[in-house]
N, C-alpha and C positions, 0 to 999 in steps of 0.2 A: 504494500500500500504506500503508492510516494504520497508524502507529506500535505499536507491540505496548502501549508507553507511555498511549496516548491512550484513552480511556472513550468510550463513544457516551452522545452529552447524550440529556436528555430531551427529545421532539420539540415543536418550537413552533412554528404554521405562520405567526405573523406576521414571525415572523426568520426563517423560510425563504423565504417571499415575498420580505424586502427582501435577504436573498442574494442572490435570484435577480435580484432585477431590477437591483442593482449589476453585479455581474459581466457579465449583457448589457452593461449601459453601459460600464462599462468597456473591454469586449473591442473593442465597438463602436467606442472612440474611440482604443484601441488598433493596430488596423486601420485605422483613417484616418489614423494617422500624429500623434495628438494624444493621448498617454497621460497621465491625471493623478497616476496612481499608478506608485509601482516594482513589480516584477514578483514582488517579496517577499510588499508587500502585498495583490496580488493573489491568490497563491498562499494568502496565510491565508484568505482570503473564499471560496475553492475547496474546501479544507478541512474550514472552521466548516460550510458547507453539505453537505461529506462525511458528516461528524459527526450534522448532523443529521436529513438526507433523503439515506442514501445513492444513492437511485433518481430523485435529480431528472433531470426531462427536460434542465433548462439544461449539468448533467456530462455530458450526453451529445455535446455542442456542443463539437467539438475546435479551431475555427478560425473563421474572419470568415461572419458569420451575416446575412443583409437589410441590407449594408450599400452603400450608392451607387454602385455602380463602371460604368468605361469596356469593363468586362470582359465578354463573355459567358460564360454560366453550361455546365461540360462535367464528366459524370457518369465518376466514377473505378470500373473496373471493379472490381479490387479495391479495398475502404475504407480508407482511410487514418486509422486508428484514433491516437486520443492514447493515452498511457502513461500504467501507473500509476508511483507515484512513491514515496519513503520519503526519510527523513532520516538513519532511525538505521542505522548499521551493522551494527550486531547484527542487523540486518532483510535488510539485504542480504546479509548470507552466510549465513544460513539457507538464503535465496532461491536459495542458487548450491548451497547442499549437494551435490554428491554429480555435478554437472555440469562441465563444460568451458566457458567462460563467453567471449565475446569482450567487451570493453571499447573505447567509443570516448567521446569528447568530446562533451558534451552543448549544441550551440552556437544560441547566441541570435541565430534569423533568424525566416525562412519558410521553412514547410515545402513542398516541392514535388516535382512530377515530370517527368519528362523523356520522351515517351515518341517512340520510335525506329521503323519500317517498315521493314522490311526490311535496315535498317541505318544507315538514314539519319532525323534528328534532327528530326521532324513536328510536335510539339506539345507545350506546358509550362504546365503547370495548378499551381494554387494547393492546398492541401489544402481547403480550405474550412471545411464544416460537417464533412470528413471522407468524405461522399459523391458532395457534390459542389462542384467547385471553378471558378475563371475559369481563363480562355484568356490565358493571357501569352506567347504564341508569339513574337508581334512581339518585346517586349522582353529575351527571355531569346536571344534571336540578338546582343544585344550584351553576352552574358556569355561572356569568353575562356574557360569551365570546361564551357562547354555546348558537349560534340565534337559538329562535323557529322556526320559519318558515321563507322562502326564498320564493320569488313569482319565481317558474320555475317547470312544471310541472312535468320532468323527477325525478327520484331517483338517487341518486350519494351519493360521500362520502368525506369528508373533512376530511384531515388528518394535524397531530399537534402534539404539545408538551403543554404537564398541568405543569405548573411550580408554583411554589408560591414564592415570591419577598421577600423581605430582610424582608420589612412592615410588609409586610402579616402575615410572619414568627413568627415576635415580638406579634404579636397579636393574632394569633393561639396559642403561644406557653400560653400566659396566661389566653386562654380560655379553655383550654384542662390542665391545672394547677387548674382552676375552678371545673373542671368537675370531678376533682381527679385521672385525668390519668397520666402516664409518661409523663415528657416534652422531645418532640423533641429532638434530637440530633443538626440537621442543617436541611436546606432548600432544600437540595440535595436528602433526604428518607424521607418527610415528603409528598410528594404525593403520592410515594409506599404505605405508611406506614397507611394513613387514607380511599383508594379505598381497603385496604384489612381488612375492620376492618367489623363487624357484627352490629353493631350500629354506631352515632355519623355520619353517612353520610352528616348531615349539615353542617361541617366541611369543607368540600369541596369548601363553598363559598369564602373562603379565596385563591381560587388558582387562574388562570388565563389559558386563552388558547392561544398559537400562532398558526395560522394553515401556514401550507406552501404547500400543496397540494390539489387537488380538483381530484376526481377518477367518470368518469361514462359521463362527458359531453363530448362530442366530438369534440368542435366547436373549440377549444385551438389551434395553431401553436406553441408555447412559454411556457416557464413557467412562462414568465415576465407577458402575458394573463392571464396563471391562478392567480396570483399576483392580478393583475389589476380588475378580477370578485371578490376575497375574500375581496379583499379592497372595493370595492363598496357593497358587501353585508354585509358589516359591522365587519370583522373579525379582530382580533387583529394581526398582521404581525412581522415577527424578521425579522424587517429592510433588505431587501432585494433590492441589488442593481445588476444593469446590468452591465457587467465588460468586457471593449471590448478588452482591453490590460494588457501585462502582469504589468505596472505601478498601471492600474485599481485595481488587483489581490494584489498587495504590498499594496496601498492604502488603499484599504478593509481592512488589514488584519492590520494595525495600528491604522483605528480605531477600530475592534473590540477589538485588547490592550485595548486601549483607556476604552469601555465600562467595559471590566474584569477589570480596574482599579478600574471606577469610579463609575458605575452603580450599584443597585441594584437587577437587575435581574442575576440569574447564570448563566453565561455562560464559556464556556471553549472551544470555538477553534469558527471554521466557518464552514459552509456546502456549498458545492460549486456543480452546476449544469450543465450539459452544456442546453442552454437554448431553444435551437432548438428539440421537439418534436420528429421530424423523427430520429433523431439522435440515441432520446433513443430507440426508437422501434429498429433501425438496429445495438446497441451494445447489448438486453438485459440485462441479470443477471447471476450471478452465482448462485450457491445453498445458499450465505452466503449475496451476497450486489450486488447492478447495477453497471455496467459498468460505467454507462455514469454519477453517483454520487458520490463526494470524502469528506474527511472530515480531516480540520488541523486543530492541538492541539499543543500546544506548548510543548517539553519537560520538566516537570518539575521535582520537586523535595521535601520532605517533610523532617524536623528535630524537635525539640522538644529544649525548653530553656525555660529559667524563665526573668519574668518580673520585671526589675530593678526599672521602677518607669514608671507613665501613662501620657507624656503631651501632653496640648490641644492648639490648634492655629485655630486664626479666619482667612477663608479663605479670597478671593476678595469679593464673594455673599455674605460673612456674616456666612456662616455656621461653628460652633467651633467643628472642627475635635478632635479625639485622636488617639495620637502614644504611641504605649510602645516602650519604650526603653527595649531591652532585654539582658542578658548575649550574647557577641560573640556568631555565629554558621557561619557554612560553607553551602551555599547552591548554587546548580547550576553553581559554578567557582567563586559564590561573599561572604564575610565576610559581615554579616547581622547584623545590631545591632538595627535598628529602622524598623517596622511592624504598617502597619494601621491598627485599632481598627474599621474600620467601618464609625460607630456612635454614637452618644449616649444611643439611644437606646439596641445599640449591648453590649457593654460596664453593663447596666444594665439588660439585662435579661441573661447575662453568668457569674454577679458579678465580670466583671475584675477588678483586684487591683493586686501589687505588692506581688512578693512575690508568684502569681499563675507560675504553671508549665504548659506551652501551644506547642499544635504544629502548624507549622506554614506549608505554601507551597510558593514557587514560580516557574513561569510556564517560560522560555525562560529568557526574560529581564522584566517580569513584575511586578510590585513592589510587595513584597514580603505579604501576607496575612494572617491574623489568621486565624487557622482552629478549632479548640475545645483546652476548658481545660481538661487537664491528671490530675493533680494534682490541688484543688484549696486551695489557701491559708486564715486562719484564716481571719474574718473581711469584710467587704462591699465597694464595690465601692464609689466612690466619685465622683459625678457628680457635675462642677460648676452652680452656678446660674450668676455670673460675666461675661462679656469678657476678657479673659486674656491682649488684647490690649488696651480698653478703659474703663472697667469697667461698662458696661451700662448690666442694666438688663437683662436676655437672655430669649428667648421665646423658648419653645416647641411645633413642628407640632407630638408629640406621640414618634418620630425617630428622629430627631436631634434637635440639640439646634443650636439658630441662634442670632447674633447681630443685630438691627434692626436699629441703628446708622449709616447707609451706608455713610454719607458724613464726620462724625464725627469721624468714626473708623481709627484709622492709620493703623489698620494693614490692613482692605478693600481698605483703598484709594493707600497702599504700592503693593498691589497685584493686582491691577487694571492697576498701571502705570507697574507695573514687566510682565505681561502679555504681558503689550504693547510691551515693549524693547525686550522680547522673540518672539513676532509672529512676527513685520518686520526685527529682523533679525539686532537689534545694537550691534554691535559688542566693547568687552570689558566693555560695560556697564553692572556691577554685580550687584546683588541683593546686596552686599556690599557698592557699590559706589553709589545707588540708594538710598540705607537708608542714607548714607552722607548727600545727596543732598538734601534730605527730613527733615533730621537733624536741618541742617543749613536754610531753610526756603527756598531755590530755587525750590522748587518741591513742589507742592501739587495735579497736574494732569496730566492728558498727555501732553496738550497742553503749557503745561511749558518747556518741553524738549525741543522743538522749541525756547522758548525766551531766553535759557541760551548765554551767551559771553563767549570768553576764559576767560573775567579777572573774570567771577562766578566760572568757573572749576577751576580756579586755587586757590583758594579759599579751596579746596576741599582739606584733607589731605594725605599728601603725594603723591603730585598731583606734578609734573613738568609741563614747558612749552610744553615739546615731547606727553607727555600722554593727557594732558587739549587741543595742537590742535590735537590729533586722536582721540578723544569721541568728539570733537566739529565736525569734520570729517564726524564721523562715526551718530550722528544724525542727523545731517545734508542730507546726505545721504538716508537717511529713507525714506525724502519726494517723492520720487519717486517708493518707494516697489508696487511692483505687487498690484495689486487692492484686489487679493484673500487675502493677507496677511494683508493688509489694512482694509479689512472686519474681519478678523478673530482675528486682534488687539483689537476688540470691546467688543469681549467677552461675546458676545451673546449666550445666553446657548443652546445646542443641537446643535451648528453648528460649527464644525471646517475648516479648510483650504481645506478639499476634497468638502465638502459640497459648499462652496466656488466659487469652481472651476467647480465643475456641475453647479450652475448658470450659471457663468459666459459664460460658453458654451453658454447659451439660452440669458442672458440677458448682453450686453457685454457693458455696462459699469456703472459707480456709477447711473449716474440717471436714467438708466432703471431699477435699480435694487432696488430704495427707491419708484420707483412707483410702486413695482408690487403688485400683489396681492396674497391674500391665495389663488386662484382657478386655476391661471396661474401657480404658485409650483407645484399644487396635479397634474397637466396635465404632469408635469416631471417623468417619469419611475422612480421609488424609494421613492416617495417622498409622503409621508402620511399626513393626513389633520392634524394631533397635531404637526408636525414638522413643517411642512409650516404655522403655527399658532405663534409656536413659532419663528419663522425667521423673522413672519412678525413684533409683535409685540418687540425684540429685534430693528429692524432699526427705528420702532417707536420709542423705548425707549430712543435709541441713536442718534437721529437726530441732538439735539443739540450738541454734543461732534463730530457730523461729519462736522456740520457749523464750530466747534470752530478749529478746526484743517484746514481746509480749507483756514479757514480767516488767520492764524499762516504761511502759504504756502505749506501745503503738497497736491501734486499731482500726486495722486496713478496711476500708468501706467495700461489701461485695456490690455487683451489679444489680442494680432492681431486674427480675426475671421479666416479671410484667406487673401492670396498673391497675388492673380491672378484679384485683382478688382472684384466689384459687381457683386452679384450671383442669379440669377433669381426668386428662392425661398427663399430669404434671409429675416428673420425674421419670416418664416411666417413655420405652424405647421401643421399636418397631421394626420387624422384617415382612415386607410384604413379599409372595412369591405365586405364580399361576396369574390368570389370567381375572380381568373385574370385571362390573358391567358396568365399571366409569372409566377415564384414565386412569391411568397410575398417579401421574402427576395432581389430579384434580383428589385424589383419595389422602396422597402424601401433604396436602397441604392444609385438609381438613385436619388429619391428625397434628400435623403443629401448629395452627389457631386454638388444639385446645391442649397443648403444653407439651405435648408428646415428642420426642425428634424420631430420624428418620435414622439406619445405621443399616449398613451394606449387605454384614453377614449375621448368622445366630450363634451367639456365646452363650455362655451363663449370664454375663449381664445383660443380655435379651429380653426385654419382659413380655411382648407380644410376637407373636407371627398370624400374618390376618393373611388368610386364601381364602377359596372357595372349591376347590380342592381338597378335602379335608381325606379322600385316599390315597393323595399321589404320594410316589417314593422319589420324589424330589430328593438331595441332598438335603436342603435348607429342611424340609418335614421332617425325615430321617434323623437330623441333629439335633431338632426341638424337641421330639420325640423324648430322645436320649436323657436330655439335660432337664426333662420335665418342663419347658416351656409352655406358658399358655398360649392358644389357638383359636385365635376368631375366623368365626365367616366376617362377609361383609357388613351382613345384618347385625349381627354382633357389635361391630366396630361405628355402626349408625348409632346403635343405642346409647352408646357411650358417649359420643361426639354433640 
């Protein structure tokens, strides 16, 4: 989707020629595992020729086109169409208007498919041109993500992205450094680059698969269903959430920031669905991408500078990041001088040190990233073995280096309380006035910021009576922050304030939400069993630091559920399955005007399954069955509503 922003140029066929014939080149050298450009730059050249020919044959070219392979050539029954794309947000919620929209992670592989007989795991093709792609059958048997067999009798196809992780990366690169072949560039062409190779196919085990489609079953209404079967058959998922508003859609789309920040998987924008079935049937496709599929990428930008000197800081977790510091550059409207390094790991298998010549990218507002060395300079990295905060020996998991000193490190215990002061939202409290505090012996945890007086802030320098009572104010105040902020002050890895706040929807206040469990999570649309693993094990972790704050006086306000007084199916949870004499959808939304939510599969924390079907041997019957579940007809599920 080009930009509401952008003008269509006047046509010029000699710069639509040399579009054309770059982007082949490019793509070309892309697929062989030899990119000269970044993916940004590419993306403009894709564009400008948007712009100017929007009917060229070369946009119609989704993937690796006449180029050398070890692979034979095998025709995709259905096309595996590329997407169209947009930058601006405004664009994209236009796009979602008036829809229920699934959101997933837009991740930098190959794309591919998986396709299954009778239930068992036959054949794995390339997308290709889109029509047709190679036979990577051999080497996609040594991807742990590619299930052998599925108990379902029918043939169908799983479709996905093969990516390989920052890890994995570091680790291929100095196995194939072993083997005496070129090292890798990045993590971006290193899946192209070893599905076209003639040998070394083991190689591939280092990759991973996310699937986000399932082609050939019929039984689907949703794509949150198809979600819901890949997740229970065991497949690895890019975080796919159900997005009902256009809040939803902004939400998603900070933390996928968030991940391009922090994460080590590539990713560069979102894929966005609309998530009703009939939908897609009655917009189809064009010859290039589906109607009813979009995809945002942040605008970004790439420059080139030298690195002045490399420093290290221990996070709140313990982990001892690296920044360079670089010469000035301009990038995206901002003056850049500090770039994250990664890891440590990254750090030594690229030999950063001072003095290399790097380019770098940033995408929108997201922190600005290294992209490869151009020039590297004389001499070897410097990896510490210290904590720069407290000196305590540092361990290595292969990829970073960690402090294991958690109580004992100031600079963990400084970032743990700076988290705090940033997620409820204390206002004037700086990471400057923080380390004071910490300085001077008033601070060593969260629960301290509760017991400070004015006459301690004032204490503090350069502190007045005006300033020492508005931070006494302004923490003081804290103790009543939203519940979601209150959770997400904890700092519990893998879950920030969205995350949060989808509980909070299902479990509405603190101590519904320290009882639950990992199986009442996974029953939540979006929510995958190592997430809900770690959310559980986080409120474990923090249990005490939630007594300690409690007992200090803070009284985190939960969400009003609703206004209108108690609601008939309030608390209680829902698997519809067979066939109704309404929609589905017009069934599903009675049940949540009267408090009820909706949840994919039946656990134990199932309360209902409504059919009309009451003999089928359904899975979803057969398990409610098991677990004693109750079983409405329709009529049933009327009476109550």
């Amino acid at each position: 989707m080009v930009s509401s922003k952008q003008q269509q140029k006047s046509y010029d066929p000699d710069r639509a020629a040399w579009l054309a014939s770059e982007i082949m080149r490019h793509k070309r050298l892309y697929y062989a595992g030899r990119p000269e450009i970044s993916d940004i730059d590419y993306d403009k050249l894709e564009d400008e020729l948007k712009l100017l020919a929007p009917n060229h044959p070369v946009l119609g070219i989704v993937g690796a086109v006449n180029i050398e392979s070890a692979n034979s050539k095998v025709t995709h029954d259905l096309p595996m169409l590329s997407l169209d794309k947009t930058y601006d947000v405004k664009d994209l919620l236009k796009w979602a208007s008036g829809h229920e929209v699934m959101g997933t992670l837009k991740v930098d592989g190959t794309s591919m498919s998986l396709v299954y007989r009778e239930g068992r795991f036959s054949l794995a093709k390339t997308r290709g041109d889109g029509r047709q792609g190679e036979d990577v059958t051999a080497k996609l048997k040594w991807v742990a993500d590619a299930i052998p067999q599925i108990d379902v009798v029918e043939s169908f196809e799983v479709r996905g992205e093969l990516y390989c992780s920052e890890s994995n990366f570091l680790s291929l690169a100095e196995e194939m450094q072993s083997l005496g072949l070129e090292r890798p560039s990045s993590p971006r062409n290193i899946v192209a680059g070893i599905l076209g190779r003639k040998v070394h196919g083991e190689l591939a085990r280092y990759f991973n698969f996310f699937a986000f489609d399932v082609i050939g079953l019929n039984s689907f209404k949703s794509e949150m269903e198809k979600i819901a079967w890949l997740d229970k058959n065991g497949f690895r998922l890019p975080e796919p959430r159900l997005l009902k508003k256009p809040s939803d859609l902004e939400a998603y789309l900070d933390h996928v920031k968030q991940k391009m920040e922090e994460d080590e998987i590539g990713c560069d924008g979102a894929v966005f669905s609309y998530n009703d079935l009939a939908t897609h049937e009655e917009l189809g496709a064009t010859a290039h991408h589906p109607r009813y599929k979009l995809s945002f990428k942040w605008q970004g930008e790439t420059a080139r500078s030298k690195i002045s000197k490399i420093e290290w800081a221990t996070s709140r977790l313990g982990i001892v990041t690296p920044v360079a510091v670089i010469e000035p550059v301009e990038l995206s409207g901002a003056k850049i001088t500090n770039i994250t390094l990664h890891n440590a790991a990254h750090v030594r298998a690229y030999n950063l040190k001072s003095g290399d010549f790097i380019e770098l990218v940033r995408s929108g507002e997201v922190i600005p990233k290294f992209l490869s060395v151009v020039t590297s300079a004389v001499g070897h990295c410097d990896i510490p073995a210290t904590c720069p905060s407290c000196r305590s020996t540092l361990i290595s998991d292969d990829v970073r280096i960690k402090c294991m000193n958690h109580h004992g490190c100031p600079a963990q215990q400084a970032g743990v309380i700076l988290n705090w002061i940033r997620a409820v939202n204390v206002e004037d409290l700086s990471e400057k006035r923080l380390q004071q505090m910490i300085d001077a012996g008033l601070v060593s945890s969260i629960p301290d910021l509760y017991k400070l007086s004015m006459e301690d802030l004032l204490t503090l320098p350069a502190t007045k009576e005006k300033m020492a009572k508005k931070l006494f104010e302004n923490i003081q105040s804290s103790k009543t922050a939203p519940l979601a902020m209150f959770l997400n002050g904890l700092g519990i890895e893998g879950a920030g304030q969205t995350t949060w706040e989808k509980l909070l929807e299902v479990f509405h206040s603190l101590e519904k939400i320290r009882k639950t469990a990992v199986e009442d999570i996974i029953a939540i649309d979006g929510f995958a069993e190592k997430s809900a693993q770690q959310i559980i094990e986080g409120l474990t972790r923090q249990s005490k630091l939630i007594d300690q704050l409690l007992v200090v006086g803070l009284t985190p306000e939960a969400p009003i559920s609703h206004s209108d007084g108690p609601r008939p199916l309030d608390g209680m949870s829902f698997v519809i399955t067979g066939a109704l004499s309404r929609p589905r959808k017009e069934i599903e939304d009675l049940i949540k005007k009267a408090g009820g939510r909706m949840v994919s599969s039946v656990s134990k924390a199932t309360s209902v399954l409504v059919t009309n079907e009451t003999d089928s041997a359904s899975s979803k019957m057969i398990k409610a069955k098991e677990l004693g579940i109750k079983i409405w007809s329709e009529a049933e599920l009327m009476n109550q509503v």
